[in-house]
N, C-alpha and C positions, 0 to 999 in steps of 0.2 A: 399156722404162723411160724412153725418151728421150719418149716422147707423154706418159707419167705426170710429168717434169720441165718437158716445155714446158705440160700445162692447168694445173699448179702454178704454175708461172710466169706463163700468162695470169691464172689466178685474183687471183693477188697484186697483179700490174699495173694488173688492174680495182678490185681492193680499192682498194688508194694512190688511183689514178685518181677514185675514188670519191667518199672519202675529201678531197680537194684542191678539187671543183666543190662539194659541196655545205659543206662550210667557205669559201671563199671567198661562197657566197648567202646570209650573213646579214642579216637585215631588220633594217635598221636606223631609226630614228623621225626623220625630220628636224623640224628646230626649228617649221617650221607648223603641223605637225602634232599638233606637242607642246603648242603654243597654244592649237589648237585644241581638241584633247581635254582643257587646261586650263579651258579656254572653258565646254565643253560640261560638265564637273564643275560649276565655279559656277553655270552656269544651273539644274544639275538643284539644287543645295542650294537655289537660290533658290525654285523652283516646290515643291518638298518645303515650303519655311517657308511661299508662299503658300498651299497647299494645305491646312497644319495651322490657319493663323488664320482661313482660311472655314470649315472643320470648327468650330474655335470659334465665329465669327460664327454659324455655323447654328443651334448648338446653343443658343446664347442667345437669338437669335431665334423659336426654337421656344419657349423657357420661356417669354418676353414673351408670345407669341400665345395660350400656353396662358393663361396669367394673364389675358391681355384677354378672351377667352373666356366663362372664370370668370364676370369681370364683367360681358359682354355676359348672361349665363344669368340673372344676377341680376338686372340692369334687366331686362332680360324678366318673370322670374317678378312683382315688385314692380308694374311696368305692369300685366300682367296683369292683377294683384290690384286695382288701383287701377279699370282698366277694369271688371271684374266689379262693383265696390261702386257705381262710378257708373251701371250698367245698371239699378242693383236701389235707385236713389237714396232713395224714401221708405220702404224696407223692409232697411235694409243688411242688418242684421244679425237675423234675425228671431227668433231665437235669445235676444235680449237684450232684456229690461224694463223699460224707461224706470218708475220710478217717478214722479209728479213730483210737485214740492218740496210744501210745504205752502204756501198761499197768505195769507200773514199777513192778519188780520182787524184793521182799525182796530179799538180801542179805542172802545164808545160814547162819543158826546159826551155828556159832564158839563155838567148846570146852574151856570152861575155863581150864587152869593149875593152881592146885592148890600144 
């Protein structure tokens, strides 16, 4: 009984024991570090904001490009077209039938009476 009171008694000793080292090892934040990890919060909101208005800036720039595009496709096709008619200059359209006008006819000269 008395070995059954003494590992009882070591048991509890180590409990307390225990108990006392690791309550005393609290990690505590000193003020640098507190700065710093203040620190390092505003840098990330920062890079977060720049992050979102190039997301923007891209996105805009992409619709610009596409639009200029657009436009380059257009002057292209138009040049094109322009090139093609000038290759084929006396014959542009061959498709289409120049009537031409009717060539007014002087009036005979009339006799004067004198």
């Amino acid at each position: 009984m008395t070995l059954l009171k003494s590992r009882a008694g070591l048991v509890a000793f180590a409990a307390i024991g225990a108990v006392i080292v690791l309550s005393s090892c609290t990690c505590k934040i000193k003020d640098e570090q507190k700065a710093m990890i203040n620190q390092l919060r505003a840098d990330e909101k920062q890079l977060t904001a720049d992050i979102e208005k190039a997301e923007k800036d891209k996105t805009r720039i992409n619709n610009e490009l596409a639009s200029r595009e657009g436009e380059v496709r257009k002057c292209t096709e138009r040049k094109n077209f322009v090139q093609d008619k000038l290759n084929k200059f006396p014959d542009m359209w061959p498709d289409w039938k120049v009537t031409p006008d009717p060539v007014p006819v002087p009036p005979p000269p009339t006799k004067m009476k004198r």
